[in-house]
CHARMM internal coordinates of N, CA and C (Angstrom, degrees):
IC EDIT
DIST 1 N 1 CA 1.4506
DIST 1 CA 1 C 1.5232
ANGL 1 N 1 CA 1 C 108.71
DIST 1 C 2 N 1.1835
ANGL 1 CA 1 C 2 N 116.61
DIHE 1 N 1 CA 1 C 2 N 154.32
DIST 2 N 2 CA 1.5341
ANGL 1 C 2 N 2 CA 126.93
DIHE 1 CA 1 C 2 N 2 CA -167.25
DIST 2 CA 2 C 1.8776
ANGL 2 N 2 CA 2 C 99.00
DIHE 1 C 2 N 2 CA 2 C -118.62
DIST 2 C 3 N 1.3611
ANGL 2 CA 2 C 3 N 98.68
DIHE 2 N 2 CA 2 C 3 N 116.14
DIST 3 N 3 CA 1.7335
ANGL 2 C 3 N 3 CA 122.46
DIHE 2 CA 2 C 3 N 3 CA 178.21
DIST 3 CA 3 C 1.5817
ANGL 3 N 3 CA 3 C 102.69
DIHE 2 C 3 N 3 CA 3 C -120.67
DIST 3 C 4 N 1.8008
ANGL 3 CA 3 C 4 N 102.17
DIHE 3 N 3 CA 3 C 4 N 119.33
DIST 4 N 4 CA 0.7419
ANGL 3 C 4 N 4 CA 95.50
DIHE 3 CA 3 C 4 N 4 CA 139.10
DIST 4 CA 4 C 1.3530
ANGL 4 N 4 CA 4 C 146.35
DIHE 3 C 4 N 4 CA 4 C -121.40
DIST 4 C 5 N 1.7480
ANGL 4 CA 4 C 5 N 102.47
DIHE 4 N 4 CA 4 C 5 N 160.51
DIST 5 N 5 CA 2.1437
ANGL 4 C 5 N 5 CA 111.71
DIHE 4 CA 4 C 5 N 5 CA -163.24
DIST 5 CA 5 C 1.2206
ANGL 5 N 5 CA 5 C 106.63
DIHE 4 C 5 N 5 CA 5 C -104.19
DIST 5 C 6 N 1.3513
ANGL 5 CA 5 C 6 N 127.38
DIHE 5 N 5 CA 5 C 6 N 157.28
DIST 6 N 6 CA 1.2708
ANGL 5 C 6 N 6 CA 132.90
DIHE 5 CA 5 C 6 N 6 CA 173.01
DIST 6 CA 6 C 1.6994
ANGL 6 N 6 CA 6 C 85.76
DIHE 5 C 6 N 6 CA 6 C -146.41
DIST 6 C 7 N 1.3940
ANGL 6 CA 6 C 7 N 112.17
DIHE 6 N 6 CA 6 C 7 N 149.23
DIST 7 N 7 CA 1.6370
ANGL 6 C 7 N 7 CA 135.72
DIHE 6 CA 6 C 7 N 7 CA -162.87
DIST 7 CA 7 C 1.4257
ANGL 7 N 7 CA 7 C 81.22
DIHE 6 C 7 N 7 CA 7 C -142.18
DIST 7 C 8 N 1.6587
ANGL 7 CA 7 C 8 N 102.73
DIHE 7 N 7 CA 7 C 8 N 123.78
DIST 8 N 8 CA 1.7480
ANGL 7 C 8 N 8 CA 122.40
DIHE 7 CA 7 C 8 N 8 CA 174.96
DIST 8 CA 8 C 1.9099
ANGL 8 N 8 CA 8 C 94.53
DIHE 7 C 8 N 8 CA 8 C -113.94
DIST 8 C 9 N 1.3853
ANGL 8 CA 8 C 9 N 87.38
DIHE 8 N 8 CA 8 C 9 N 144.35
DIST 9 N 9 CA 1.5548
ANGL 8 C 9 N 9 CA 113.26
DIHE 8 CA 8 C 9 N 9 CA 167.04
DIST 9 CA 9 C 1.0085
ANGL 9 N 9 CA 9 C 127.24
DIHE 8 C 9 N 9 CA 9 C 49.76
DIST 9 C 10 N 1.6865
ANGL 9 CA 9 C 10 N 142.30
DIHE 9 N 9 CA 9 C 10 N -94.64
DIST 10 N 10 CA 1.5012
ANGL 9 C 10 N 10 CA 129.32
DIHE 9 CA 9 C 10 N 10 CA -179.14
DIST 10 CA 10 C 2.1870
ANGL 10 N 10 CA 10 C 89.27
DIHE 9 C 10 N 10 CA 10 C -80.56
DIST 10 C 11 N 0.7351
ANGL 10 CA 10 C 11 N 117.91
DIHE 10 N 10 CA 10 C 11 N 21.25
DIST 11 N 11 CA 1.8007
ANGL 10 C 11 N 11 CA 115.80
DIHE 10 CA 10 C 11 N 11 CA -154.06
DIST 11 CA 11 C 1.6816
ANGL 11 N 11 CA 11 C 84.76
DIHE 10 C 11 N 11 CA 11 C -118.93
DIST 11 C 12 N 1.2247
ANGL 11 CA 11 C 12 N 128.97
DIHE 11 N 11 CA 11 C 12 N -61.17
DIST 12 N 12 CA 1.5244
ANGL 11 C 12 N 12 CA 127.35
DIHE 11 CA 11 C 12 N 12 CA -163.91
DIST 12 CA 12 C 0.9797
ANGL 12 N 12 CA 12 C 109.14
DIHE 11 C 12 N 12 CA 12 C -12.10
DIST 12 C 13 N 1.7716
ANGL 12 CA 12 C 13 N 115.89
DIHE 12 N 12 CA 12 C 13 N -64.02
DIST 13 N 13 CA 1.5846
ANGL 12 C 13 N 13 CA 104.71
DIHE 12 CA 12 C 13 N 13 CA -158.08
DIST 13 CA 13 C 1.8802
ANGL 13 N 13 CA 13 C 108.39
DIHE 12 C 13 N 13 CA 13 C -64.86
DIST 13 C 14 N 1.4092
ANGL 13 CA 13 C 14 N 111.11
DIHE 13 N 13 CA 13 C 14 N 12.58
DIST 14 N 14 CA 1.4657
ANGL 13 C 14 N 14 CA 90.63
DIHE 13 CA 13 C 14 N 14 CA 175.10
DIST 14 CA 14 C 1.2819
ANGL 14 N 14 CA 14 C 123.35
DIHE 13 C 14 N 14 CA 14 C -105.47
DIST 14 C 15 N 1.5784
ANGL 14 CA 14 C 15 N 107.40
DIHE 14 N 14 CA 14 C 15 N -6.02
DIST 15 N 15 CA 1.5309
ANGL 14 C 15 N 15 CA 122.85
DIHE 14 CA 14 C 15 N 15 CA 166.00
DIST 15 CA 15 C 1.6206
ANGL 15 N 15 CA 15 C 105.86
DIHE 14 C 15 N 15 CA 15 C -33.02
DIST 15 C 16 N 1.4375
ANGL 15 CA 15 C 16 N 119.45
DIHE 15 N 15 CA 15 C 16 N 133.05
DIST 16 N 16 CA 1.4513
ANGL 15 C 16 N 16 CA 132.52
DIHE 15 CA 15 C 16 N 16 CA 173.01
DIST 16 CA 16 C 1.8408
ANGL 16 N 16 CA 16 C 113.80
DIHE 15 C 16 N 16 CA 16 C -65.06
DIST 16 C 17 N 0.9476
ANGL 16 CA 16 C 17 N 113.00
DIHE 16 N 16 CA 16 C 17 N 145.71
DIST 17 N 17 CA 1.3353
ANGL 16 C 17 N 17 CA 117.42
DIHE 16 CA 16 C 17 N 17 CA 168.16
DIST 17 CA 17 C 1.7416
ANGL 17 N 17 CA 17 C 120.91
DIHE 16 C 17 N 17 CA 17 C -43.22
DIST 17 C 18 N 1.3289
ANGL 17 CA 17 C 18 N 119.83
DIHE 17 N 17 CA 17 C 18 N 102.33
DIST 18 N 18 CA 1.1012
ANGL 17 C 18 N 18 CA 117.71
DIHE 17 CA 17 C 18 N 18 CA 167.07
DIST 18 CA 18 C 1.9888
ANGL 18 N 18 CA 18 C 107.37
DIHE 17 C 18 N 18 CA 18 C 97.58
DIST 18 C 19 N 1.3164
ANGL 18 CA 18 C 19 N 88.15
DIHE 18 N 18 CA 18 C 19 N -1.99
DIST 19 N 19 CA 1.8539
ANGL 18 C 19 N 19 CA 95.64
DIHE 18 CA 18 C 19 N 19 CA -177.65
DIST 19 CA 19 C 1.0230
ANGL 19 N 19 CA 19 C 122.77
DIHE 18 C 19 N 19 CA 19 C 96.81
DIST 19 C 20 N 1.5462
ANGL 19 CA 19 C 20 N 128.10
DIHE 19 N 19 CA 19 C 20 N -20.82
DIST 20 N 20 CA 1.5077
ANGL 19 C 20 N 20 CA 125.73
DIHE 19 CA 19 C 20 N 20 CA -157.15
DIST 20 CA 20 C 1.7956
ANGL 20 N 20 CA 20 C 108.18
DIHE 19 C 20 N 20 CA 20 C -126.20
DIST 20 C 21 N 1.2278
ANGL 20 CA 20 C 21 N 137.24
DIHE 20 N 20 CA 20 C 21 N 157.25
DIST 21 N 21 CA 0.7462
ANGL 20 C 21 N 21 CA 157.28
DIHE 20 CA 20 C 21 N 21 CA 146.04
DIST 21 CA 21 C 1.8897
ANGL 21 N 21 CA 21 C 130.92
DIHE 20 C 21 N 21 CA 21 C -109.70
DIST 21 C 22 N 1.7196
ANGL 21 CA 21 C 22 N 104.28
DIHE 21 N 21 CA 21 C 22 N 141.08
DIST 22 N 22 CA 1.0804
ANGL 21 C 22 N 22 CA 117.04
DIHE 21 CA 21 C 22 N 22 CA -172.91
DIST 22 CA 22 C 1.7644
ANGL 22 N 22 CA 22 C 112.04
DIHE 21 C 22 N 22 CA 22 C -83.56
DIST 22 C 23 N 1.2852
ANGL 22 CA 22 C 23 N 145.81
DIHE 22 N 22 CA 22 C 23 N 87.61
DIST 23 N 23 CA 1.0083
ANGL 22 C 23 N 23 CA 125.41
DIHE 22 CA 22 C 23 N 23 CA 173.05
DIST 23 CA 23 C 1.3341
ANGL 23 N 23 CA 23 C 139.57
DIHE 22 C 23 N 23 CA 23 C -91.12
DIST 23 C 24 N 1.1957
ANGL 23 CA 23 C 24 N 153.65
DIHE 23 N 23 CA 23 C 24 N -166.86
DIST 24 N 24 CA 1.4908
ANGL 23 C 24 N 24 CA 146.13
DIHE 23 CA 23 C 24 N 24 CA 147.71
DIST 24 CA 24 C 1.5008
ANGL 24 N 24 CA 24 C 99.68
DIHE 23 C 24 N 24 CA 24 C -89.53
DIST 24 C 25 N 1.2887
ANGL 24 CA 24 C 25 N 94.64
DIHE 24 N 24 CA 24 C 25 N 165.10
DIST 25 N 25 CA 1.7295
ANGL 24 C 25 N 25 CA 113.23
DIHE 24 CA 24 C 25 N 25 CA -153.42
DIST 25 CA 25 C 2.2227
ANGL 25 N 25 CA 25 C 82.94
DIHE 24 C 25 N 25 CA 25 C -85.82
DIST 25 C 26 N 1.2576
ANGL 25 CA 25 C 26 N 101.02
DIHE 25 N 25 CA 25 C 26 N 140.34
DIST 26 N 26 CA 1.2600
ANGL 25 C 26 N 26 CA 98.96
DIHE 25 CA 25 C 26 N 26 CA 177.16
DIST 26 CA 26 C 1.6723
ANGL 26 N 26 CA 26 C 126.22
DIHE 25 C 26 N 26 CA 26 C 101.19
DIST 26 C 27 N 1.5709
ANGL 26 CA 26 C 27 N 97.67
DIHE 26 N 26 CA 26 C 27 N -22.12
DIST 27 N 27 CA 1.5198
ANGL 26 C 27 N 27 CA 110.97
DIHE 26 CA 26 C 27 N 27 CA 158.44
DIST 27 CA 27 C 1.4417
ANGL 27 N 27 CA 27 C 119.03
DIHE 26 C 27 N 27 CA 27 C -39.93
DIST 27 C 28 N 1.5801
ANGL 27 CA 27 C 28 N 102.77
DIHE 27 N 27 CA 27 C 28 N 131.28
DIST 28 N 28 CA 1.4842
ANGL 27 C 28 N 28 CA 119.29
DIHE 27 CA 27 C 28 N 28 CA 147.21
DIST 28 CA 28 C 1.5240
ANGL 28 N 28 CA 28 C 122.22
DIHE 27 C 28 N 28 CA 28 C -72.14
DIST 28 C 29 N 1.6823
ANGL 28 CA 28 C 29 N 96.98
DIHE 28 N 28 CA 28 C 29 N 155.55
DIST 29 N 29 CA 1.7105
ANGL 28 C 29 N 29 CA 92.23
DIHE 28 CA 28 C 29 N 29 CA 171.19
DIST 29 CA 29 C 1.8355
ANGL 29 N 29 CA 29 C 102.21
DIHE 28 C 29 N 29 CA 29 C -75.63
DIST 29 C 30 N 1.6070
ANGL 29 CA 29 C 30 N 121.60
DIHE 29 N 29 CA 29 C 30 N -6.97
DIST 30 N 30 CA 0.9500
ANGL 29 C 30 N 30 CA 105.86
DIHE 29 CA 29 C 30 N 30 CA 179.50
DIST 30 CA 30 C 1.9132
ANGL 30 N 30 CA 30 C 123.84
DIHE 29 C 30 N 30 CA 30 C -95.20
DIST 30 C 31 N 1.6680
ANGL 30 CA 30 C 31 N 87.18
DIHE 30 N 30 CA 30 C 31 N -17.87
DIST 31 N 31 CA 1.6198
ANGL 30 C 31 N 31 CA 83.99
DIHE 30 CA 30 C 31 N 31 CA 157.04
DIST 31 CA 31 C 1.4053
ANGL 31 N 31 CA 31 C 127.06
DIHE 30 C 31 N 31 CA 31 C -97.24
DIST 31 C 32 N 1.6024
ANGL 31 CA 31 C 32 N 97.39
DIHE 31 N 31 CA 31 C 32 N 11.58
DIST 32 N 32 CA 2.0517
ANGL 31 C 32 N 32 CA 80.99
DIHE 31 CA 31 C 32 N 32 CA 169.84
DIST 32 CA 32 C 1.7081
ANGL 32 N 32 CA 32 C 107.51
DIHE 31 C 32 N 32 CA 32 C -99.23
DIST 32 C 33 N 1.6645
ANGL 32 CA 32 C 33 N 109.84
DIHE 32 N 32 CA 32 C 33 N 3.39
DIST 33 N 33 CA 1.1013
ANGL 32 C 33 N 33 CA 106.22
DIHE 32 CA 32 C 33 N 33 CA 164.78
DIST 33 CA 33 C 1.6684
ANGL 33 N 33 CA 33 C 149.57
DIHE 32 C 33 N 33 CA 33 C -37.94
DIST 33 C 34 N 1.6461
ANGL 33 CA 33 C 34 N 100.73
DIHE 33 N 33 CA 33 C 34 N -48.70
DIST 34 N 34 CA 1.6194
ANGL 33 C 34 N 34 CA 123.73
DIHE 33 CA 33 C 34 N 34 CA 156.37
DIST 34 CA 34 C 1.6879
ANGL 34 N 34 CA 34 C 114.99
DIHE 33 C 34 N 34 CA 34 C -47.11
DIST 34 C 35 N 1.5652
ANGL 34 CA 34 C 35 N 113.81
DIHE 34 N 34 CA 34 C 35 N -34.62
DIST 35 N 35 CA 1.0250
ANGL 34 C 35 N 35 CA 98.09
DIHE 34 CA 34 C 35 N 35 CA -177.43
DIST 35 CA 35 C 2.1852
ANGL 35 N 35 CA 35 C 117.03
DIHE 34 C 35 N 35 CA 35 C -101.09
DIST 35 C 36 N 1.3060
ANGL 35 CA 35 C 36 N 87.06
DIHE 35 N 35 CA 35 C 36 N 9.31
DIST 36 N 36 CA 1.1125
ANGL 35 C 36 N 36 CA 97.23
DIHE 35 CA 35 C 36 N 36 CA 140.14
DIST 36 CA 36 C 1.9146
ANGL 36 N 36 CA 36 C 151.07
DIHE 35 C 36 N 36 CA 36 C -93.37
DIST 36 C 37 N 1.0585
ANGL 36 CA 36 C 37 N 79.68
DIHE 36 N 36 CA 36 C 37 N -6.35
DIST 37 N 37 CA 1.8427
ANGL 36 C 37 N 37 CA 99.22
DIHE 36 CA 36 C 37 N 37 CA -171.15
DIST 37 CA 37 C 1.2864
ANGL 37 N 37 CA 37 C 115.23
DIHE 36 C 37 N 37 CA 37 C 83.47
DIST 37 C 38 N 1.6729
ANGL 37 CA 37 C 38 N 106.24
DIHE 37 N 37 CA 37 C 38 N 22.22
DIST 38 N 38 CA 2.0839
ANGL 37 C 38 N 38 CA 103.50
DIHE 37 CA 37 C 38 N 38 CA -179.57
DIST 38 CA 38 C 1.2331
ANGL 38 N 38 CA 38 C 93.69
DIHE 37 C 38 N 38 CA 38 C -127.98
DIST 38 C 39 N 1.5463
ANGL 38 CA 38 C 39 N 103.54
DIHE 38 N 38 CA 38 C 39 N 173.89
DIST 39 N 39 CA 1.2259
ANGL 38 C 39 N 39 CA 135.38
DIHE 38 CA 38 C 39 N 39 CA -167.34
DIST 39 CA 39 C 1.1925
ANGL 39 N 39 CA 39 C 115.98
DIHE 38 C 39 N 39 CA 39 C -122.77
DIST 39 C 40 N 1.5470
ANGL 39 CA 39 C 40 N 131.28
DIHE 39 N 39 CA 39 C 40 N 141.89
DIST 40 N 40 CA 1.6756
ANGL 39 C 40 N 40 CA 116.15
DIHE 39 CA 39 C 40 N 40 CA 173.17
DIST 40 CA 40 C 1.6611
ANGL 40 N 40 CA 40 C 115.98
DIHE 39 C 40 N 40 CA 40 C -45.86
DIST 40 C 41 N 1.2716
ANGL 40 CA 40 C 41 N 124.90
DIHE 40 N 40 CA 40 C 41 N -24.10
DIST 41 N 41 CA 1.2063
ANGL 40 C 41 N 41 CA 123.39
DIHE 40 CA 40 C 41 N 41 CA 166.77
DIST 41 CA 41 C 1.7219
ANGL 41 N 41 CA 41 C 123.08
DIHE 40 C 41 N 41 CA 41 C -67.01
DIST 41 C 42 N 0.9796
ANGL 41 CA 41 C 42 N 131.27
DIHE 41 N 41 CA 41 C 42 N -17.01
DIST 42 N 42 CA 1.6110
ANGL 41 C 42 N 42 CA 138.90
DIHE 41 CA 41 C 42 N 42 CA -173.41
DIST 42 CA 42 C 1.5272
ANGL 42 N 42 CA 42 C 95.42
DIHE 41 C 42 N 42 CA 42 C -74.99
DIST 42 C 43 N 1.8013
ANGL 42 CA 42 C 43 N 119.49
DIHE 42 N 42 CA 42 C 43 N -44.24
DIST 43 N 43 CA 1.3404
ANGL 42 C 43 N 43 CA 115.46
DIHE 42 CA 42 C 43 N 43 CA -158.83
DIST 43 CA 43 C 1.4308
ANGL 43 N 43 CA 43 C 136.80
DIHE 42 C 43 N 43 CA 43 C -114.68
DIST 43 C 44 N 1.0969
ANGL 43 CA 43 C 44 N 133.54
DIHE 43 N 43 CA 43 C 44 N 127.24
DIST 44 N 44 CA 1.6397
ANGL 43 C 44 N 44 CA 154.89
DIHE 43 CA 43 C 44 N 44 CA -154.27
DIST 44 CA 44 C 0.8913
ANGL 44 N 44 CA 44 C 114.35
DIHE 43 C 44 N 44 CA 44 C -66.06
DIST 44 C 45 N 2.1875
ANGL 44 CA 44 C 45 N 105.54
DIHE 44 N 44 CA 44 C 45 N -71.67
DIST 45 N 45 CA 1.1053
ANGL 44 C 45 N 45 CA 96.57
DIHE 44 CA 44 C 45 N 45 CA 176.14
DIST 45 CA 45 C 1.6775
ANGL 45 N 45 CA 45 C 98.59
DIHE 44 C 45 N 45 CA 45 C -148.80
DIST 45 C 46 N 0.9466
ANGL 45 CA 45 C 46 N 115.97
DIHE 45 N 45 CA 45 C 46 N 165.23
DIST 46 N 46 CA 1.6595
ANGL 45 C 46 N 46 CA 126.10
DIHE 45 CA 45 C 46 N 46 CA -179.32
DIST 46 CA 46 C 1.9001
ANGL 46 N 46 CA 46 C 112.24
DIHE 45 C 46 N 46 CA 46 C -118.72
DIST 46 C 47 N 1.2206
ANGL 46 CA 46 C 47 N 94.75
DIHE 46 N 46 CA 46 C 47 N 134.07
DIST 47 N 47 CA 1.8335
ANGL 46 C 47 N 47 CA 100.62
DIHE 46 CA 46 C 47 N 47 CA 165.99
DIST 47 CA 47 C 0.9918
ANGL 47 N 47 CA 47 C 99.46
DIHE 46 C 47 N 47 CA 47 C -162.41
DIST 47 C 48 N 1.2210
ANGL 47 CA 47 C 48 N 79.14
DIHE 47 N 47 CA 47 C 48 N 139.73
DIST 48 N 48 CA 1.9117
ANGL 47 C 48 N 48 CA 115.87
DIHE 47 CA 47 C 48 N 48 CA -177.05
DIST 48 CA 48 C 1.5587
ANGL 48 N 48 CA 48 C 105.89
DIHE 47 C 48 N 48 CA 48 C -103.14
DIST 48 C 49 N 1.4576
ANGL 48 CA 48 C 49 N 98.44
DIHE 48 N 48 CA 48 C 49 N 145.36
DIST 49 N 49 CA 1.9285
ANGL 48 C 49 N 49 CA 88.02
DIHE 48 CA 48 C 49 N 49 CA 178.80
DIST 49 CA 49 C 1.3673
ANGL 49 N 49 CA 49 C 125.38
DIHE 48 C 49 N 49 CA 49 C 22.97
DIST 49 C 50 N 1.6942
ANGL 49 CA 49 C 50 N 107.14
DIHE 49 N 49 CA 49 C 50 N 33.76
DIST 50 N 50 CA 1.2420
ANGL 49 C 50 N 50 CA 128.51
DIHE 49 CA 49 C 50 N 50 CA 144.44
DIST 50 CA 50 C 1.8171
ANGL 50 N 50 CA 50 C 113.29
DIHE 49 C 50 N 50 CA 50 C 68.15
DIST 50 C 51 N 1.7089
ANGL 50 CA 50 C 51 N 86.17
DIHE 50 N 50 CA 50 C 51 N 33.43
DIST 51 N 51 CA 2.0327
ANGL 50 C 51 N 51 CA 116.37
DIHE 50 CA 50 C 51 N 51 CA 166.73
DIST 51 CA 51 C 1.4848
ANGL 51 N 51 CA 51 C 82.77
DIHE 50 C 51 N 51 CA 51 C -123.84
DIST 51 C 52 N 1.6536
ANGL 51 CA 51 C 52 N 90.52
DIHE 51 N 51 CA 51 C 52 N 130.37
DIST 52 N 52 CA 1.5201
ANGL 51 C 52 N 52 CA 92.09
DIHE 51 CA 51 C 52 N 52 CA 151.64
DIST 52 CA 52 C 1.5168
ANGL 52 N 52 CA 52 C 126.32
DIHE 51 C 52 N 52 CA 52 C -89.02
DIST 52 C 53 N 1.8106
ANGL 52 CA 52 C 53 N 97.88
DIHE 52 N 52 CA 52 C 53 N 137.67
DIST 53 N 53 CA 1.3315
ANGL 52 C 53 N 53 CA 119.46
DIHE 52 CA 52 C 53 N 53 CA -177.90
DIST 53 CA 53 C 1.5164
ANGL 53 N 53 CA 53 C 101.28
DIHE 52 C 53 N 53 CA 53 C -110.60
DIST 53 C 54 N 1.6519
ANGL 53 CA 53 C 54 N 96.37
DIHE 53 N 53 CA 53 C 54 N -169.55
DIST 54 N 54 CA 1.1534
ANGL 53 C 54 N 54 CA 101.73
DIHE 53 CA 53 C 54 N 54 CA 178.07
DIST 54 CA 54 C 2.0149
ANGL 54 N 54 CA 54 C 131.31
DIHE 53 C 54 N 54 CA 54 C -124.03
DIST 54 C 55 N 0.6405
ANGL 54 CA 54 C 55 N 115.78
DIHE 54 N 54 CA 54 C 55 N -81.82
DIST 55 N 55 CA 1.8672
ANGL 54 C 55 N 55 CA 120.44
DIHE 54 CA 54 C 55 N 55 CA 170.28
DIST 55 CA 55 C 1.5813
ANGL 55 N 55 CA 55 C 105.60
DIHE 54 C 55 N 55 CA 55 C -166.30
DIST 55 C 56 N 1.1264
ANGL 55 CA 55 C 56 N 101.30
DIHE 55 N 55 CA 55 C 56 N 28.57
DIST 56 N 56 CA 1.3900
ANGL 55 C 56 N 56 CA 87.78
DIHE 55 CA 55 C 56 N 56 CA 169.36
DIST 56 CA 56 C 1.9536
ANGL 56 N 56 CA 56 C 104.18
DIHE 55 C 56 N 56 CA 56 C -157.20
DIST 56 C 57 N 1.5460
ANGL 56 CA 56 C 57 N 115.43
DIHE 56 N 56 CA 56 C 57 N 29.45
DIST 57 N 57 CA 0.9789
ANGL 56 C 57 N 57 CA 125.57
DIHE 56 CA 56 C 57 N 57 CA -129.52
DIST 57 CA 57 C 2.1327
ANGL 57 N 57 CA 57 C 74.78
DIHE 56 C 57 N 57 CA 57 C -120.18
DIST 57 C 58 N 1.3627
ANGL 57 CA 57 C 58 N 117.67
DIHE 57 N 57 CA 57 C 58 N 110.78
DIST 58 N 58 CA 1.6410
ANGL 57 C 58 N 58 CA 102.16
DIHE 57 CA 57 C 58 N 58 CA -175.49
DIST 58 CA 58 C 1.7048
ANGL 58 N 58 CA 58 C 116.26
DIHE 57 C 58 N 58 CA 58 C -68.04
DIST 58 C 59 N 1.3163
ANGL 58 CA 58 C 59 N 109.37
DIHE 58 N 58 CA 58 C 59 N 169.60
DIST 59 N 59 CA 1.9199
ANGL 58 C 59 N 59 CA 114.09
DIHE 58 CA 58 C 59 N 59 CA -159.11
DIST 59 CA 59 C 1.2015
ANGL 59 N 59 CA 59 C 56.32
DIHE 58 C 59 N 59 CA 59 C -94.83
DIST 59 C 60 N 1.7930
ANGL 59 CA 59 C 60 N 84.31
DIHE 59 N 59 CA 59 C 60 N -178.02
DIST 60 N 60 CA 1.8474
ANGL 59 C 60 N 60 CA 121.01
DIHE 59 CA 59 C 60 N 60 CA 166.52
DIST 60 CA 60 C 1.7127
ANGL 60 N 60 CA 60 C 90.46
DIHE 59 C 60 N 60 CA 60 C -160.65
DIST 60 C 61 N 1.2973
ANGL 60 CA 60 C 61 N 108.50
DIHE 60 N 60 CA 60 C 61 N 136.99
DIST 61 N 61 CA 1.5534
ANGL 60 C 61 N 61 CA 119.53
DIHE 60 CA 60 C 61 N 61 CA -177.87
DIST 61 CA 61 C 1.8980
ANGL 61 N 61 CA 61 C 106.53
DIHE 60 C 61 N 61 CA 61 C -31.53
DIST 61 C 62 N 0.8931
ANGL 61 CA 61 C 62 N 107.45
DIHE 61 N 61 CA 61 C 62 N -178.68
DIST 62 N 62 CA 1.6324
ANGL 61 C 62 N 62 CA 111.20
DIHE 61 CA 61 C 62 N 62 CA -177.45
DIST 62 CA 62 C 1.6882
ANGL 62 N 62 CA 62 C 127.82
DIHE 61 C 62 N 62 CA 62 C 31.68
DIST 62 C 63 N 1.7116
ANGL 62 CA 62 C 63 N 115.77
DIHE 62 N 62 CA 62 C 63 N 15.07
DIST 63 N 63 CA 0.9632
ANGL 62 C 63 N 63 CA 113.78
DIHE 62 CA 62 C 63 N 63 CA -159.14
DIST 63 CA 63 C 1.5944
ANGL 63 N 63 CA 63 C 87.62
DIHE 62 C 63 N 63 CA 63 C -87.46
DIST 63 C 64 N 1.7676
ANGL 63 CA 63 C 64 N 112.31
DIHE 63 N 63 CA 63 C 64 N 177.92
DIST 64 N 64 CA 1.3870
ANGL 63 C 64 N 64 CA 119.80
DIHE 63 CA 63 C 64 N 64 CA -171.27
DIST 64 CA 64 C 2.0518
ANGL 64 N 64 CA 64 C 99.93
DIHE 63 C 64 N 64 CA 64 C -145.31
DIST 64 C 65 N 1.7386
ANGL 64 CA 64 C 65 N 95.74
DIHE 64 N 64 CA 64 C 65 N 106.18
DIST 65 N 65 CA 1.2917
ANGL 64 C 65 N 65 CA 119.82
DIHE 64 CA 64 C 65 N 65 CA -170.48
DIST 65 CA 65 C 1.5394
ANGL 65 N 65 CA 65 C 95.65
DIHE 64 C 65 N 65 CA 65 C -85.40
DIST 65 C 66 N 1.7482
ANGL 65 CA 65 C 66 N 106.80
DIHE 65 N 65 CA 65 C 66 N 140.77
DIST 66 N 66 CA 1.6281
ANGL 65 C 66 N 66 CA 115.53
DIHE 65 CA 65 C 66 N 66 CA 169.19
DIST 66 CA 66 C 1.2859
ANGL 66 N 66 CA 66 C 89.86
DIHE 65 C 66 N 66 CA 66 C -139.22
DIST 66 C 67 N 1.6259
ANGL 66 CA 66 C 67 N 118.34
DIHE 66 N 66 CA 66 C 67 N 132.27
DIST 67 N 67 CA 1.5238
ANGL 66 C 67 N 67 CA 135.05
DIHE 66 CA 66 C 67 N 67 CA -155.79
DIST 67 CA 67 C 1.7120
ANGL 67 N 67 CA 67 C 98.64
DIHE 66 C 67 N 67 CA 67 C -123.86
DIST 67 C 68 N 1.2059
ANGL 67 CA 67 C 68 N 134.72
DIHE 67 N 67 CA 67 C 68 N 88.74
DIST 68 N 68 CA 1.0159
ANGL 67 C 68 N 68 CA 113.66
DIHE 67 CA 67 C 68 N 68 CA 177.04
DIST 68 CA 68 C 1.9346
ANGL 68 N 68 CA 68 C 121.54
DIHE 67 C 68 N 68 CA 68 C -108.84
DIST 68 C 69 N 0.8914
ANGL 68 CA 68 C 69 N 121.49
DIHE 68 N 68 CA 68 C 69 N 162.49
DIST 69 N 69 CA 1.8792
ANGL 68 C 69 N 69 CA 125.17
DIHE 68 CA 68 C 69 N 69 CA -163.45
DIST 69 CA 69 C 1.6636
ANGL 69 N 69 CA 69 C 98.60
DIHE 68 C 69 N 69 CA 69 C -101.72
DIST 69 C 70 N 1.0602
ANGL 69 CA 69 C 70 N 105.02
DIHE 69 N 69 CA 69 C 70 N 159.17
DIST 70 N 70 CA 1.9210
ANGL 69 C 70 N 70 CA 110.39
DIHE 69 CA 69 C 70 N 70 CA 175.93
DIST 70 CA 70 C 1.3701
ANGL 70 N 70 CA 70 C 100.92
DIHE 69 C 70 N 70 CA 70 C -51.99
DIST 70 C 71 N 1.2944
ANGL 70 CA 70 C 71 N 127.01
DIHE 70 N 70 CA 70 C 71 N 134.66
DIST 71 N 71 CA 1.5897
ANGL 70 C 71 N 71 CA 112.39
DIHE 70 CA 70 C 71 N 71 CA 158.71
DIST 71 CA 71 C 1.5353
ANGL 71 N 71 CA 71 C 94.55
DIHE 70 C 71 N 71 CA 71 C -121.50
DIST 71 C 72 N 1.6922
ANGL 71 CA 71 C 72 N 98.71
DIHE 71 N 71 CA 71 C 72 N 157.48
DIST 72 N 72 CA 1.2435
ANGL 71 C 72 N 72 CA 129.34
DIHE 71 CA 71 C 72 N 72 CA -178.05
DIST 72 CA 72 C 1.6291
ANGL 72 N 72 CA 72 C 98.09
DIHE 71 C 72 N 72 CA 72 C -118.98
DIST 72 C 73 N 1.7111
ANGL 72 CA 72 C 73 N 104.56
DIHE 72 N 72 CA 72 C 73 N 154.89
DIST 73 N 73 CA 1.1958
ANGL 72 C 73 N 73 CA 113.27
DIHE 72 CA 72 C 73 N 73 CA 159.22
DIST 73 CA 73 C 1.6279
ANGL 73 N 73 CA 73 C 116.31
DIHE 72 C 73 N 73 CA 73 C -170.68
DIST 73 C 74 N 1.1320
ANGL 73 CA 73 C 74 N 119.70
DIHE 73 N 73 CA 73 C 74 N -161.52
DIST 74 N 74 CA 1.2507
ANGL 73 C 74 N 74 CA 114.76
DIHE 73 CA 73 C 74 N 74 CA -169.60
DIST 74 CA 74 C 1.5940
ANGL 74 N 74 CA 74 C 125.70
DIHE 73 C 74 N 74 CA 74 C 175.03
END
COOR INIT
IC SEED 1 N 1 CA 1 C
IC BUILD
C-alpha cells in the first residue's frame, strides 16, 4: 500500500523521497518508522487524515501521515 508522510520541523529531513512510502498491508505508523530513520522516541504526535492518532494506530492504502517531534519554545 502507498502512504503518504510528511516529517514537520526538527523531523523534515526524514520525510521520504518524493512523499510517499511503500508499505505492507497491515503496517503501523510505528513500524514504518525504521524506514524512516526514527524511533518511537523522535515523535510527539501523529495524524492521519489529519485526526490525531497515535503509533500504534494501523495505515490503510492512500492514507496521509504528519510526523511531528516535541517542540519547545519560549
Amino acid at each position: 500500500m502507498r502512504i503518504h508522510v510528511k516529517c514537520f520541523a526538527t523531523l523534515a529531513d526524514h520525510s521520504p523521497p518524493g512523499g510517499f512510502l511503500e508499505l505492507a498491508e497491515g503496517a503501523t505508523v510505528q513500524t514504518m518508522l525504521p524506514d524512516l530513520g526514527l524511533g518511537p522516541d523522535d515523535i510527539k504526535l501523529v495524524f492521519i487524515n489529519s485526526r490525531n492518532s497515535s503509533l500504534e494506530n494501523v495505515l490503510a492504502d492512500g492514507d496521509q501521515v504528519g510526523l511531528f517531534p516535541a517542540v519547545g519554545g519560549g
